[in-house]
C-alpha positions as CSV (number, residue, x, y, z in Angstrom):
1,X,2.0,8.2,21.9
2,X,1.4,4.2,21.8
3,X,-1.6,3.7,19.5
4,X,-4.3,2.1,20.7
5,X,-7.8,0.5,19.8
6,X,-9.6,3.0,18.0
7,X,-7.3,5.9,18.1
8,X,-5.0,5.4,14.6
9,X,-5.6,7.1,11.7
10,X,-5.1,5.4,8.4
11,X,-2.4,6.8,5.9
12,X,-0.8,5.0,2.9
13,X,3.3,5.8,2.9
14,X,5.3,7.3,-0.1
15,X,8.5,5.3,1.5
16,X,10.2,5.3,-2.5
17,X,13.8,6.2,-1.8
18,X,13.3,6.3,1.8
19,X,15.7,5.0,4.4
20,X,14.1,2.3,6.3
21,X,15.4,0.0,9.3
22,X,14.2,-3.7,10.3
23,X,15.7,-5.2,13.4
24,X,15.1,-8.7,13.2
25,X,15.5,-11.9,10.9
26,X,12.7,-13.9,11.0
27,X,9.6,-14.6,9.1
28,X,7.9,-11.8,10.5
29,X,10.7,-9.5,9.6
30,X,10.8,-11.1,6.0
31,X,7.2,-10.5,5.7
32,X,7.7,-6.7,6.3
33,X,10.5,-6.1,4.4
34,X,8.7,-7.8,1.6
35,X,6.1,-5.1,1.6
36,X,8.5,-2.1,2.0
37,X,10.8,-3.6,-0.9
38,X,7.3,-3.4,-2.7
39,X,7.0,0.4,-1.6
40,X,10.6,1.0,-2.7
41,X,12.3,1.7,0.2
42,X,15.9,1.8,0.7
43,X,15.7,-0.7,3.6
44,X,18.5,-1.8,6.3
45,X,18.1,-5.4,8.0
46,X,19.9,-5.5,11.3
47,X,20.1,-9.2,12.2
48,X,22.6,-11.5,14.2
49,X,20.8,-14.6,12.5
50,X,17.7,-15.6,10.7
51,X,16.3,-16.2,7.2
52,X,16.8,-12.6,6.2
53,X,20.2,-12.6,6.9
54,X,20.8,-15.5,4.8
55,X,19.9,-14.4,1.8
56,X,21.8,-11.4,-0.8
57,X,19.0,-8.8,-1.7
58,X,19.6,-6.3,-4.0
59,X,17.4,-3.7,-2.8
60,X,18.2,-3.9,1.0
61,X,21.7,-3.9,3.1
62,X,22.3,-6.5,5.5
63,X,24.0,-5.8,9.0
64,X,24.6,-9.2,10.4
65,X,24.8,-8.2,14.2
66,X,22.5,-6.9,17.2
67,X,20.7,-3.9,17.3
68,X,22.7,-0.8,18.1
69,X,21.2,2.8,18.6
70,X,23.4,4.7,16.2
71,X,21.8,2.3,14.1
72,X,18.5,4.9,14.1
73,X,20.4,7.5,12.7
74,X,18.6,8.9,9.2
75,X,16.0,6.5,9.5
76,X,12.5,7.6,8.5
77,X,10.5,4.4,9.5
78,X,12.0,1.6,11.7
79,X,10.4,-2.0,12.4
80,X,11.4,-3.7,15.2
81,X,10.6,-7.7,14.3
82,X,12.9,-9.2,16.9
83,X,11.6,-12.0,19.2
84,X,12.9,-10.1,22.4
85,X,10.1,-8.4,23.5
86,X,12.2,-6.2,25.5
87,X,14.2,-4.8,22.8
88,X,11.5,-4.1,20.8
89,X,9.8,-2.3,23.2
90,X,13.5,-0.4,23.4
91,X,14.0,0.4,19.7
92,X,10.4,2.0,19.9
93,X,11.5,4.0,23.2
94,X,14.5,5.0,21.2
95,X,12.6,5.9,18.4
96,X,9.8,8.1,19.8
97,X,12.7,10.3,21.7
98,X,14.3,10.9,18.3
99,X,10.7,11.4,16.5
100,X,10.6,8.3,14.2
101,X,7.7,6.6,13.4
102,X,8.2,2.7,14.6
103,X,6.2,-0.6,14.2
104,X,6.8,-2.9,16.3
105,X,5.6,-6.7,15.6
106,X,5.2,-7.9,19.5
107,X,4.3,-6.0,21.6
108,X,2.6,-4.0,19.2
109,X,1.1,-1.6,21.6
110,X,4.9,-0.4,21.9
111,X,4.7,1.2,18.3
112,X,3.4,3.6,17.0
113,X,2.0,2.8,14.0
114,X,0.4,-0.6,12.5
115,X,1.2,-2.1,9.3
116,X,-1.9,-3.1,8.6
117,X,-3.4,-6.7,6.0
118,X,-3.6,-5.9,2.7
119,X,-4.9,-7.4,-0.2
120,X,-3.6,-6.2,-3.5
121,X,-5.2,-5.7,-7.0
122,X,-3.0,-4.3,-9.6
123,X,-3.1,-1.1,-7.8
124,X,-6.1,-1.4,-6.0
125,X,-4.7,-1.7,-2.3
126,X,-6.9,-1.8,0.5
127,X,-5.8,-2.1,3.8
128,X,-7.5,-3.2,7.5
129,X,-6.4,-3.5,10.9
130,X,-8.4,-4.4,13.9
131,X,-7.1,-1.7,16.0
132,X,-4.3,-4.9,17.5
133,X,-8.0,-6.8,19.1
134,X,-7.0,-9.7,17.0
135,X,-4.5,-10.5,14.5
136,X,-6.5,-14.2,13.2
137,X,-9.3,-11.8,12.6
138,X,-7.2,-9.5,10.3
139,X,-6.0,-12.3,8.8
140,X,-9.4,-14.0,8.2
141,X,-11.2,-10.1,7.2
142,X,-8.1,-10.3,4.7
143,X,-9.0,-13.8,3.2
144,X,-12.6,-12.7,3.0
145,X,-11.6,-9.7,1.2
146,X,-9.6,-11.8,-1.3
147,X,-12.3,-13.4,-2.0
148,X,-14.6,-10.4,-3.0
149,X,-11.7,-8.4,-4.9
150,X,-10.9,-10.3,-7.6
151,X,-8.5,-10.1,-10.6
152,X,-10.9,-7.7,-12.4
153,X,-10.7,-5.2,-10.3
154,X,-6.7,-4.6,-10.8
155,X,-8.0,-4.4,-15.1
156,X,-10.6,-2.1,-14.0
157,X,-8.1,0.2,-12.6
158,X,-5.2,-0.4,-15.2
159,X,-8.3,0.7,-18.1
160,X,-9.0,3.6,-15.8
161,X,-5.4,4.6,-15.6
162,X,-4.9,4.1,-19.3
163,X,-7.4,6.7,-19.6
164,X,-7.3,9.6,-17.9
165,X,-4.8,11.7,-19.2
166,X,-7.0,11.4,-22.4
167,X,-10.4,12.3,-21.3
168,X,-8.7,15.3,-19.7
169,X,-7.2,16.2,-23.0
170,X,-10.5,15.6,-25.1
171,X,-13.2,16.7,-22.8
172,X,-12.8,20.3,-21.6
173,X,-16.2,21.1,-20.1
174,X,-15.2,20.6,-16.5
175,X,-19.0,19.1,-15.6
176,X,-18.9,16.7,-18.8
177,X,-15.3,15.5,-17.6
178,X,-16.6,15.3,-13.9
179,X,-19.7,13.4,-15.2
180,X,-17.8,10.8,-17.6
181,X,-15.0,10.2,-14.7
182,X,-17.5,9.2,-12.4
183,X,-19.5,6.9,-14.9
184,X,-16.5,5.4,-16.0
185,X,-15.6,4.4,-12.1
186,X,-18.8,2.8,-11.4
187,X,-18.7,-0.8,-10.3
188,X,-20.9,-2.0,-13.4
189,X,-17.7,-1.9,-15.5
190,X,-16.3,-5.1,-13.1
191,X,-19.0,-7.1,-13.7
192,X,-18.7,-6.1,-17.4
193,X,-15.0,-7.0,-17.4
194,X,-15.6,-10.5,-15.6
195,X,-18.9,-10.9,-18.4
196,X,-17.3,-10.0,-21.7
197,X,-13.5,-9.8,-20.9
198,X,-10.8,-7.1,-20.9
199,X,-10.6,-6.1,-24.6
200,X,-14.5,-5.8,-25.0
201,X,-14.9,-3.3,-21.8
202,X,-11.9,-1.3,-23.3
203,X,-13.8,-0.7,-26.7
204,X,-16.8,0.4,-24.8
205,X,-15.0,3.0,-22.4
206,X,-13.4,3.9,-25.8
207,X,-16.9,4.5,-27.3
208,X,-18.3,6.4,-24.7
209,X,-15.4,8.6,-24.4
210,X,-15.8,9.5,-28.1
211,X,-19.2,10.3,-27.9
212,X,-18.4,12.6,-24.9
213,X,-15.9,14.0,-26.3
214,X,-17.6,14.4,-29.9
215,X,-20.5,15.8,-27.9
216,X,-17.9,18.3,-26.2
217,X,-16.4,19.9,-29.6
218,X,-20.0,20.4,-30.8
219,X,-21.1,22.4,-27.5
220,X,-17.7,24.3,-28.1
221,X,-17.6,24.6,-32.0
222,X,-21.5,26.2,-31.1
223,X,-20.4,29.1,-28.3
């Protein structure tokens, strides 16, 4: 089932340990293993030539040849990257018969699943396709986004993280947890972090969290 224009549904990939293929050695293929190698996927590069092949990476193995079909065996995700149209739209033939998910860079309406722009923020990842209407447009939504989502952000999200496990130990009321969770994730605390800086915004989640929690013991400490 080629995806098309408004038909995909969006997921985000556990691909960690994963066997992944790329088939190809260009700078579209080096784009897309850098993400996977990001997602920590156990990634194979089959490649006659290119910039790929060129280079020793530690987290990928390097088949310096053409494409080959036993090549699909064990794969979980496979990205064909080549700049023969033809054999792309093979791999992803191949692919579908044997129940693999496959991207394919051109044509993409061969694949079946888009690897959409992202922009990246600590781990604040959000992701956008245009449904394949316009890759300068996804690239330009992407630049926009840059823009908006700024460093502070990924330290809202690290101070969130660093967090949670606590308020969950120190507030038991499930309603006062709910409640402090959901004031603690409102957008204010950005504009806070990019006013008064990192450490300053930390003391004050800090704070409140006491007081929550303080206000917590007494409610329990009094049934």
């Amino acid at each position: 089932m080629a995806a098309r224009s408004g038909s995909t549904y969006p997921v985000f990939l556990k691909l960690a340990g994963l066997p992944v293929l790329v088939v190809g050695g260009g700078a579209v293929a080096a784009r897309k293993v850098r993400g996977l190698a990001g997602a920590g996927a156990r990634i194979t590069i089959v490649a006659p030539q290119g910039a790929l092949v060129q280079a020793k990476r530690k987290s990928v193995i390097l088949k310096r040849r053409g494409y080959r079909s036993s090549d699909l065996r064990g794969m979980r995700l496979v990205v064909a990257a080549t700049d023969d149209r033809a054999l792309n739209t093979r791999i992803a033939t191949e692919c579908r018969s044997r129940s693999i998910w496959c991207n394919v860079a051109a044509p993409p309406e061969a694949g079946d699943l888009i690897l959409p722009a992202v922009v990246r923020r600590g781990r604040l990842q959000v992701a956008m396709s245009t449904g394949g209407a316009s890759a300068a447009a996804s690239k330009a939504l992407r630049e926009e986004l840059e823009l908006r989502l700024d460093p502070a952000w990924g330290v809202f999200l690290a101070l969130l993280e660093a967090r949670r496990e606590r308020i969950k130990r120190r507030v038991t009321d499930p309603a006062r947890r709910r409640k402090l969770l959901q004031d603690l994730g409102a957008a204010r605390w950005v504009r806070r972090i990019r006013e008064r800086g990192h450490a300053a915004v930390a003391a004050e989640m800090d704070a409140q969290i006491d007081r929550v929690a303080r206000a917590d013991r007494l409610s329990m400490e009094k049934a």
